[in-house]
C-alpha positions in Angstrom: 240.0 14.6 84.0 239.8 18.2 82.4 239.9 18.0 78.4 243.4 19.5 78.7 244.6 16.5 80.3 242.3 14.5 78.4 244.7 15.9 74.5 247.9 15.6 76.7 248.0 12.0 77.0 246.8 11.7 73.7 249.1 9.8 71.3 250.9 12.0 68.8 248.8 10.8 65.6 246.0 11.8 68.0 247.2 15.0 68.8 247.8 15.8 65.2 244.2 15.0 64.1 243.2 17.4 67.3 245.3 20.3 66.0 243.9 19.4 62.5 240.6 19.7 63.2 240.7 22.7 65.4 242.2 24.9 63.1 240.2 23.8 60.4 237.1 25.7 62.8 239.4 28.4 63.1 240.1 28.5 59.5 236.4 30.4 58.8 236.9 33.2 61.1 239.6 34.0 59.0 237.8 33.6 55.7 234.9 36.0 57.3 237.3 38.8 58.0 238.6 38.7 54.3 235.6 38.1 52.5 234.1 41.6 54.8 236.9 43.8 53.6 236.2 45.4 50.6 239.6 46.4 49.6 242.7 44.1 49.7 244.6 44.0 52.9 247.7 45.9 52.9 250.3 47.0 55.1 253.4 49.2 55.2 256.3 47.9 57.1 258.4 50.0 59.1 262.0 49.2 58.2 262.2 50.4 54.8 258.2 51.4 54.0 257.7 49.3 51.5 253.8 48.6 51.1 252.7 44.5 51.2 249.5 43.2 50.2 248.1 40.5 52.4 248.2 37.1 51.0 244.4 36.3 51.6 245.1 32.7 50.8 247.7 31.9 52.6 245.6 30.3 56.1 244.1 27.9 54.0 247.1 26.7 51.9 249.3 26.4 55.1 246.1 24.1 56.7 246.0 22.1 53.6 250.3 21.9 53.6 250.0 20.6 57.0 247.1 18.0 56.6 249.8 16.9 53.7 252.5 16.8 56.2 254.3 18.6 53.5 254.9 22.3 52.1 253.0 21.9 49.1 252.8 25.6 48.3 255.8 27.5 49.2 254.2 28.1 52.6 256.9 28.8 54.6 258.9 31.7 52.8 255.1 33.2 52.2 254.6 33.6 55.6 258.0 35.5 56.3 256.7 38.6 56.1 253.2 38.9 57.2 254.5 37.0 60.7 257.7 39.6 60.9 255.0 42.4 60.2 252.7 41.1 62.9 255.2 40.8 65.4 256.3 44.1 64.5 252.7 45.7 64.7 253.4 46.6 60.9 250.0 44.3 60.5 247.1 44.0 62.7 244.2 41.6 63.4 241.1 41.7 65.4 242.1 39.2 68.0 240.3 36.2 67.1 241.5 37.1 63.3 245.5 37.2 65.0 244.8 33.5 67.2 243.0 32.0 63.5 246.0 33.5 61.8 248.6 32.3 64.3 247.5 28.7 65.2 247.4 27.9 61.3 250.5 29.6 60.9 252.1 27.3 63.9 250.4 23.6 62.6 251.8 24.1 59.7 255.1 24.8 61.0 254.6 21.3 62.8 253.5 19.2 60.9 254.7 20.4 57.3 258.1 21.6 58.3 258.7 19.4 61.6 260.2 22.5 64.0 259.2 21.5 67.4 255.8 23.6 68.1 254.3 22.7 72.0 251.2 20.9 71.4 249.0 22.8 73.7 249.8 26.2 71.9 248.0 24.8 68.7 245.0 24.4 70.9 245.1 27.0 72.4 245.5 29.8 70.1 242.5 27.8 67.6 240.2 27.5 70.8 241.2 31.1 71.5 239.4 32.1 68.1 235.9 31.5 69.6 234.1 32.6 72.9 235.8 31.6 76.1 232.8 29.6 77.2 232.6 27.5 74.2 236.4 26.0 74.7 235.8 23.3 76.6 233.2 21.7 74.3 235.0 22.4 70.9 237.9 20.6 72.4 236.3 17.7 74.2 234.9 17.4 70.2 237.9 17.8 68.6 239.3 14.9 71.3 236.3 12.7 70.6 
């Protein structure tokens, strides 16, 4: 059995636990491309120009929101922007940065604000933060 059918018939507490600790290893390749940017991130977004500052902080309060199973921090209307901006190529990420950035962004959306997220994405955007050839263990360790 591949470890992708191994987390699918996981049990949803399981599953949760999975996501949870996969996007916590995400979580510091995130962190690494903050910390090695000597200015703040900003961004100008196309419909009107206005200039937005990159809530650094963000990642980690979404992760800790959706440990909580709750929106402890506002979370959701925080991330409005930057994910509008993303999809809008107003703000860009180094690929591993965007899958960090977007598999936070999504377990938080499941599990502090309940919208109905596929479970596999999770993984797969946190596992696509790392080298291809590491996947299979960082899941089956996540799993176990």
């Amino acid at each position: 059995m591949t470890p992708k059918q191994r987390f699918l018939q996981l049990g949803a507490d399981h599953r949760r636990q999975v996501h949870l600790s996969l996007c916590e290893d995400a979580l510091p390749t995130w962190i690494d491309y903050v910390q090695s940017k000597r200015a703040r991130l900003r961004y100008r977004d196309s419909v009107v120009g206005m200039r937005h500052h990159v809530d650094v902080e963000l990642p980690a309060d979404a992760l800790h929101s959706a440990r909580a199973g709750v929106d402890l921090a506002d979370i959701a209307n925080r991330y409005l922007e930057p994910i509008s901006a993303l999809q809008d190529d107003d703000l860009t990420f180094p690929d591993p940065v965007e899958f960090a950035y977007y598999a936070i962004y999504n377990c938080f959306r499941k599990y502090a604000c309940g919208d109905d997220i596929p479970d596999w994405l999770i993984v797969n955007q946190a596992l696509s933060v790392h080298d291809d050839s590491e996947a299979v263990s960082r899941l089956t360790r996540a799993i176990d």
